[in-house]
C-alpha positions as CSV (number, residue, x, y, z in Angstrom):
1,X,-7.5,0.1,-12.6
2,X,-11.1,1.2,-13.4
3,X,-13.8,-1.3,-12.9
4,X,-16.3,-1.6,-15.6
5,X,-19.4,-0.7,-12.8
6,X,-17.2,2.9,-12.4
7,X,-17.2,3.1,-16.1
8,X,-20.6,2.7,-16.8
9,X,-21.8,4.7,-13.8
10,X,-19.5,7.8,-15.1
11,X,-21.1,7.1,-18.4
12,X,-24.9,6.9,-17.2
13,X,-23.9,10.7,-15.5
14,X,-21.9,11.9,-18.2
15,X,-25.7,11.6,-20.3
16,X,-27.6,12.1,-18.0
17,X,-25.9,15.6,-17.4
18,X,-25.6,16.3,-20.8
19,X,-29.2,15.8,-21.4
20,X,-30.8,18.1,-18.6
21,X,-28.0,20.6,-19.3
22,X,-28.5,20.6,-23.7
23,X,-33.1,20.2,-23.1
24,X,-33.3,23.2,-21.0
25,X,-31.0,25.4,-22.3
26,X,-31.9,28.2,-24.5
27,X,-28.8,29.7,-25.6
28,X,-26.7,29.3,-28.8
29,X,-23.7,27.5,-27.3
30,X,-25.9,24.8,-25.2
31,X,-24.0,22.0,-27.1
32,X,-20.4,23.3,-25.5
33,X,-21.7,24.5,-22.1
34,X,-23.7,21.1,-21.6
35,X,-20.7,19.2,-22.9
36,X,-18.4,20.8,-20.7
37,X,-20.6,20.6,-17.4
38,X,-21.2,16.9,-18.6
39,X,-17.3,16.6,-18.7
40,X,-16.7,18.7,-15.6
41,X,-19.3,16.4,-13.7
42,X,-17.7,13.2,-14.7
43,X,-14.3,14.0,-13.8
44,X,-15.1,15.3,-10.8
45,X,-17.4,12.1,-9.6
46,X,-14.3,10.6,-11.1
47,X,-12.3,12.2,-8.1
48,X,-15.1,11.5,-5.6
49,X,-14.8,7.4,-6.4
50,X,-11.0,7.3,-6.3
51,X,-11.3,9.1,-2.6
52,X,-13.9,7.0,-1.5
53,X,-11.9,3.5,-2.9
54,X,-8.5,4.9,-1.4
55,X,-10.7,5.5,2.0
56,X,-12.3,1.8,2.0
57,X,-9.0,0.3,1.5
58,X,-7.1,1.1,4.6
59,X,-10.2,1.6,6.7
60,X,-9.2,0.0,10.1
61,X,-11.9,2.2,12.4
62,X,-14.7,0.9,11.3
63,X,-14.2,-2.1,13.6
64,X,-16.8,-2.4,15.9
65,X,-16.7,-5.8,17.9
């Protein structure tokens, strides 16, 4: 289940992206090459998060007493 804090950080990135990729692009496709590297960085920060949650879940090394 997606939390709404992974949500809105996957938007903030997916616009962010977009942005700096569409502003300083010259070429006459910038609207499908920023929205697919817009799309390409959410899904794969996407990925990132699920691997990071999945690693904090059964994390019994971090014990340090």
């Amino acid at each position: 289940m997606m939390k709404p804090k992974y949500i809105l950080i996957g938007i903030l990135t997916f616009v962010i992206i977009f942005l700096m990729n569409y502003i300083g692009n010259d070429a006459p496709d910038k609207v499908s090459r920023a929205l697919l590297t817009a799309a390409a960085a959410v899904i794969g920060l996407g990925i990132g998060m699920w691997i990071y949650s999945k690693r904090d879940q059964n994390n019994e090394r971090n014990n340090f007493d």
